[in-house]
N, C-alpha and C positions, 0 to 999 in steps of 0.2 A: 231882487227881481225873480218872479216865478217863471216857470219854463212847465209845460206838459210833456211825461214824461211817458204816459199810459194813457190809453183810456180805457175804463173796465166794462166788461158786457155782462153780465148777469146769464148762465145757460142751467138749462137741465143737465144736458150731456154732454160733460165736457169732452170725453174722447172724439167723440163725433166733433161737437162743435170747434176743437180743436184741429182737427183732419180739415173740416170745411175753410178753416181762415187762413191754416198753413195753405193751405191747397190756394185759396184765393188773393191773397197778399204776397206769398211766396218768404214769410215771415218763419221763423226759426225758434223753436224754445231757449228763453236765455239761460235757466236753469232745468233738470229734470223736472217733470210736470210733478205739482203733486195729489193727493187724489180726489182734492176741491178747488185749483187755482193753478193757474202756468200764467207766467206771462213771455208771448208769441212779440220777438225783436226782430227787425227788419235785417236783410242779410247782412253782416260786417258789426253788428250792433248798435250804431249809432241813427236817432230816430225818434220817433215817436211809437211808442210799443203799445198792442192791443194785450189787455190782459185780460182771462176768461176768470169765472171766479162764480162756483158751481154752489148758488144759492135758490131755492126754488123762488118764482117772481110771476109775476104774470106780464105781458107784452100789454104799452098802455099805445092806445089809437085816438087819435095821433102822438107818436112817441115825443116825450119831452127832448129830448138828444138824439140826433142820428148822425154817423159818417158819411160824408161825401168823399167818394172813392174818383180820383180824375183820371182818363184814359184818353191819350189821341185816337183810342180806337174804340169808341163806344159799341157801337155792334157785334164786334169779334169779345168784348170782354161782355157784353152783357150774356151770348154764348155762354161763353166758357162758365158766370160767374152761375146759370139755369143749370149746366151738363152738372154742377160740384154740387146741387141740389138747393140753388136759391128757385124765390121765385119772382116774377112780375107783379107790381102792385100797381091796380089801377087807379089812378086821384080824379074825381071829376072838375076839378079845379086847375089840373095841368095845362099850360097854354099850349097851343098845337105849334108853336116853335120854340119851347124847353127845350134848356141843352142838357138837362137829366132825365133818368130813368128810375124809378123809385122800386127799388127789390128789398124781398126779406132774406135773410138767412135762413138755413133750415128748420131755427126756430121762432121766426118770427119777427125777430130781431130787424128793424129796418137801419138801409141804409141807399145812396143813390150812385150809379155810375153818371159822373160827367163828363161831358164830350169838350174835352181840350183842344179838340183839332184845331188849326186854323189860329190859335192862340199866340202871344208871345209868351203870356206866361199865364199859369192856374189862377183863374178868377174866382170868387168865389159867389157858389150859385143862390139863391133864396128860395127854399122853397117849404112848403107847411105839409110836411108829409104826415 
């Protein structure tokens, strides 16, 4: 049986992009960074771990793979996810009652805030970003 263990993001700047995902997952380096790859473990370690992994790439539109990040609080985390230096991406295809937000990371990198409010549990959202 496989299990996901990582998932890797491809960055220019890992210190940065490192800062930006600690800062937004609230994720932890499992081992000292080194000075092309860390991989960023959920507090306690146990998890699903983002691993950065400092290859130059270019950001493909619309991205083959992106994270859907869930929050009860979509608004206050979409905040906080703009103040760490994400940004909003507009889709002209977004229905006007999505329950995601489609942001990039500093570098480009897409991923979406989903609005879990109201939920019993995290659903999983469809969307073609």
């Amino acid at each position: 049986m496989l299990s996901i263990g990582s998932i890797v993001i491809r960055v220019d700047d890992l210190p940065a992009q490192m800062a930006f995902w600690q800062a937004a997952l609230g994720f932890e380096p499992r081992h000292d960074p080194e000075d092309d790859f860390v991989i960023l473990q959920p507090p306690g370690g146990s998890g699903t771990c983002i691993s950065l992994d400092r290859v130059p790439s270019s950001v493909h539109i619309p991205p083959c793979i992106h994270l859907d990040l869930y929050t009860e609080d979509q608004s206050g985390e979409v905040q906080r996810l703009l103040d760490l230096g994400a940004t909003r991406v507009e889709w002209s295809k977004r229905p006007a009652d999505a329950d995601f937000v489609i942001m990039a990371d500093p570098e480009g990198n897409r991923f979406c805030a989903i609005d879990t409010a109201g939920r019993g549990d995290a659903q999983r959202s469809e969307t073609s970003t």
